[in-house]
C-alpha positions in Angstrom: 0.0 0.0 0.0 1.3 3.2 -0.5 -0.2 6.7 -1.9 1.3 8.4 -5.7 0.1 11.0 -7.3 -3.1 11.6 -5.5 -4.3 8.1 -5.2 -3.7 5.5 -2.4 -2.7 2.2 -4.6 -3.0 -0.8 -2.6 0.1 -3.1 -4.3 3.9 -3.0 -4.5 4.4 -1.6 -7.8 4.6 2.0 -9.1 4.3 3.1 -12.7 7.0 5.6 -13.9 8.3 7.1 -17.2 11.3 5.7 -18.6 12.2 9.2 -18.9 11.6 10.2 -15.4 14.7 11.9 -13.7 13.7 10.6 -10.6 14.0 7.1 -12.1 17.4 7.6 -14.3 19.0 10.0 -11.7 17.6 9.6 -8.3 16.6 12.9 -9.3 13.8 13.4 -6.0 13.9 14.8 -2.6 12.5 12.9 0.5 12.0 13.1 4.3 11.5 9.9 6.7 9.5 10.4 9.9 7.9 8.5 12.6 4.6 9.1 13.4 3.6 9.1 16.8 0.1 8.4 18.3 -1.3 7.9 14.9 -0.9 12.0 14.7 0.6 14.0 12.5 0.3 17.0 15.4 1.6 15.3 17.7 5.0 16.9 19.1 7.5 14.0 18.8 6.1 14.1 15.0 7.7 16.8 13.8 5.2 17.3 10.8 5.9 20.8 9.9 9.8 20.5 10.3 9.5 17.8 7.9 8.0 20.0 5.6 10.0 23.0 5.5 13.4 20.3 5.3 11.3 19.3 1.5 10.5 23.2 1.3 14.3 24.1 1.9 15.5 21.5 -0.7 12.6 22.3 -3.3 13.6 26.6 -3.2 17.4 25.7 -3.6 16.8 23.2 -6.1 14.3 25.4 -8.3 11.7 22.5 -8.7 8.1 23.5 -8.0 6.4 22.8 -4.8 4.1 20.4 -4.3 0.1 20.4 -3.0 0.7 20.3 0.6 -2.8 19.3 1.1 -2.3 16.3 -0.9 0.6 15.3 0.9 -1.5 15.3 4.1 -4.5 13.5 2.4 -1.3 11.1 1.8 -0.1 10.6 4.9 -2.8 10.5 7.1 -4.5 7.6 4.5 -1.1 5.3 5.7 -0.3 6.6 9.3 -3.3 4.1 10.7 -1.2 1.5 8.9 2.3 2.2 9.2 4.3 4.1 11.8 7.4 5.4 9.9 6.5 7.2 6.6 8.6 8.1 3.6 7.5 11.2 1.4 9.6 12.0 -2.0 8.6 14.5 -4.0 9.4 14.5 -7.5 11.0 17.9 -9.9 7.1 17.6 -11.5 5.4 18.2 -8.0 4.1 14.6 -8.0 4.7 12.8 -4.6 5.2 9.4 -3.6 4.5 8.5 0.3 5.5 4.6 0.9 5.0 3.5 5.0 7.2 0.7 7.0 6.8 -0.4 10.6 9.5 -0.3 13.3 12.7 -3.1 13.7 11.2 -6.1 15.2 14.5 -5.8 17.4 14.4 -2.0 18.3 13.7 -2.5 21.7 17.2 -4.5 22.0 19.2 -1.8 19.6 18.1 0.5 22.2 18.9 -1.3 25.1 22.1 -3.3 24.4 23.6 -1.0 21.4 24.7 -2.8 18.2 28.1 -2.9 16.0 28.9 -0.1 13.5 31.6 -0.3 10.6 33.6 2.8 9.4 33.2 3.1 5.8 37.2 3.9 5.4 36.5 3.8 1.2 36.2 7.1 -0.8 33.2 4.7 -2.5 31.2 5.7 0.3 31.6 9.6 0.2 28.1 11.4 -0.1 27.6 14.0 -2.8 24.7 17.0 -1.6 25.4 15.3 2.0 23.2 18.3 3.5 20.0 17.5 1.3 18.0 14.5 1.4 17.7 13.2 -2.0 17.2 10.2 -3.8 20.4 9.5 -4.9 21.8 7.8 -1.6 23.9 5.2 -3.4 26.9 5.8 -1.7 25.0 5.6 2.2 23.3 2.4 0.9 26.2 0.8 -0.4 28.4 1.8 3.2 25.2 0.0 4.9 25.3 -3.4 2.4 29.6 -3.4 3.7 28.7 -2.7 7.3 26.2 -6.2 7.4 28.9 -8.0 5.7 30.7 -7.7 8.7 28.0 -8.3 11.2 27.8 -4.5 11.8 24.0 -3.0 11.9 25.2 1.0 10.8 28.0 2.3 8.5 30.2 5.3 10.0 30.9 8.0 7.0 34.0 9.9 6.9 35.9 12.6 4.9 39.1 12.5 3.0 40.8 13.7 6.3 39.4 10.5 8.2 37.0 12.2 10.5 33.9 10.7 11.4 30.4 12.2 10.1 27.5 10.5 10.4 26.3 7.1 9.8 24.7 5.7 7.1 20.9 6.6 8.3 21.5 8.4 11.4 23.6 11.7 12.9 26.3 11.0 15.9 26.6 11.8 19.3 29.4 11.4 22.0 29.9 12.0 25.7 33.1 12.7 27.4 33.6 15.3 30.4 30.1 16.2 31.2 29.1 17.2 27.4 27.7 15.9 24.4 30.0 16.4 20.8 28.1 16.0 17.4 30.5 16.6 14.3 29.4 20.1 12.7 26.7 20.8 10.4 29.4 22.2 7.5 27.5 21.0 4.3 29.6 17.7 4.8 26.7 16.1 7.1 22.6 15.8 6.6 21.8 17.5 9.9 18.8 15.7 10.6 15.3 16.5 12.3 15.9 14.5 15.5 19.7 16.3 15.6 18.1 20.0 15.2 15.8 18.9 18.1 17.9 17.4 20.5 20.4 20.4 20.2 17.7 22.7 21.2 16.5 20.4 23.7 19.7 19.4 25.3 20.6 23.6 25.4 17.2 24.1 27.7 18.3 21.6 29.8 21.8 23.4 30.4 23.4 20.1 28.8 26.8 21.4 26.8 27.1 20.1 23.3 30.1 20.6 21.5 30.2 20.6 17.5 33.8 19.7 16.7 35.3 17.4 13.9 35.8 13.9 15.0 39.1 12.8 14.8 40.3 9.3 16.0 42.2 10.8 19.3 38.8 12.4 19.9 36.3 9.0 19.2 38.6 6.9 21.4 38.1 9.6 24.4 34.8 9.2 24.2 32.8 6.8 27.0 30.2 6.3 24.9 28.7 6.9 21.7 25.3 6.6 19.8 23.3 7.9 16.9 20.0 9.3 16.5 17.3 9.4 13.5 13.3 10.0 13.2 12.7 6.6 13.2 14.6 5.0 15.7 15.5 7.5 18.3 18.8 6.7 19.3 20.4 4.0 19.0 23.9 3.2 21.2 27.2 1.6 19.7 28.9 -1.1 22.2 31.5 -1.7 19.1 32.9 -0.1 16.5 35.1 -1.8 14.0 37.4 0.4 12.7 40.0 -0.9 10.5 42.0 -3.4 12.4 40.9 -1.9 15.3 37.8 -2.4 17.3 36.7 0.3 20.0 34.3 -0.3 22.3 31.8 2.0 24.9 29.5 1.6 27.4 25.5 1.3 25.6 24.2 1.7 29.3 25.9 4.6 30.0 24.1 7.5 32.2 24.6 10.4 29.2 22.4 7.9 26.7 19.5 8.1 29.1 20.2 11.8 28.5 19.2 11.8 24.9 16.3 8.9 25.4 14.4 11.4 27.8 13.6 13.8 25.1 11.4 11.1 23.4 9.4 10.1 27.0 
């Protein structure tokens, strides 16, 4: 099931031009968000700031926007089926809204961390890495390598090896009473969940540092997770990074830190 165009289509196939950019290039924009109590409005949704991120992208692009009605007829047909929802919009206005449901074993991620992979390949560097478009070849393909090692979440990184976000997810690390994120410098998507846990964390009088994560500064760290719309946040108990492996604490006080925004 999923809505296109206007219309809700109840199977798992879409109908595009072989000319469409979206198809040949990955030529779309998209947002992912979690929907909470079946409600768009509800706080933890993040509705409108979902919006203005497609807004944002649409303006800079030059593409025309799309019928913001629609996309709320859209998404309020699938949000009583699914709880995460997907909305591209194409350069002709048209917009696709596809719906999945949680990781059986989020509860677990959350509680007990998981293994991430640095993608230490210049294969896996992102082009537009601040806008969310469709072409996300190079994240998909650092994800595909991470599993082949047993890893649930690629770490991206620069030519000058510092560490920028995962493959589906912006970072966070705790050492001497404050948070780090790497910086929002065009090299990163700085995602909903990050823009709200910065404000968040700064009306709780919790220090966040944005600095560039080098090595000496990752293995300082006591413990590190990351965050995204759909899964909250998510801590690392290993990280394999090329012959080495580091490891943190995923029960650590500072996670519970973060986790409290969402209760």
């Amino acid at each position: 099931m999923f809505w296109y165009d206007g219309k809700l289509i109840e199977n798992d196939q879409i109908a595009l031009e072989i000319t469409n950019p979206g198809l040949i290039y990955g030529a779309t924009i998209f947002t992912t968000l979690r929907v909470y109590n079946n409600s768009l409005d509800h706080p933890l949704t993040h509705w409108q700031q979902h919006c203005d991120r497609l807004k944002r992208s649409l303006i800079k692009f030059e593409w025309p926007l799309p019928d913001w009605q629609e996309m709320i007829d859209g998404a309020e047909q699938l949000l009583t089926h699914y709880p995460i929802l997907r909305i591209v919009v194409f350069p002709d206005r048209k917009i696709w809204i596809t719906g999945r449901f949680l990781p059986e074993d989020l509860t677990i991620r959350q509680q007990e961390g998981i293994i991430g992979w640095v993608a230490d390949s210049p294969l896996f560097r992102r082009s537009l890495a601040d806008y969310k478009t469709g072409n996300y070849l190079t994240a998909w393909l650092a994800l595909q390598q991470a599993q082949k090692q047993n890893a649930k979440e690629a770490i991206l990184i620069n030519d000058q090896n510092h560490w920028l976000e995962t493959s589906t997810g912006n970072l966070w690390g705790w050492k001497d009473n404050c948070f780090w994120t790497p910086p929002d410098n065009g090299t990163i998507l700085p995602g909903i969940t990050r823009s709200q846990l910065l404000n968040w964390l700064q009306q709780q009088n919790i220090e966040v540092k944005q600095d560039h994560w080098t090595i000496d500064l990752v293995q300082s760290f006591e413990s590190i997770a990351y965050s995204n719309c759909g899964v909250e946040i998510i801590p690392f108990f290993k990280i394999l990074n090329q012959s080495q492996n580091l490891e943190f604490n995923p029960k650590h006080f500072s996670l519970n830190l973060l986790k409290s925004y969402f209760q």
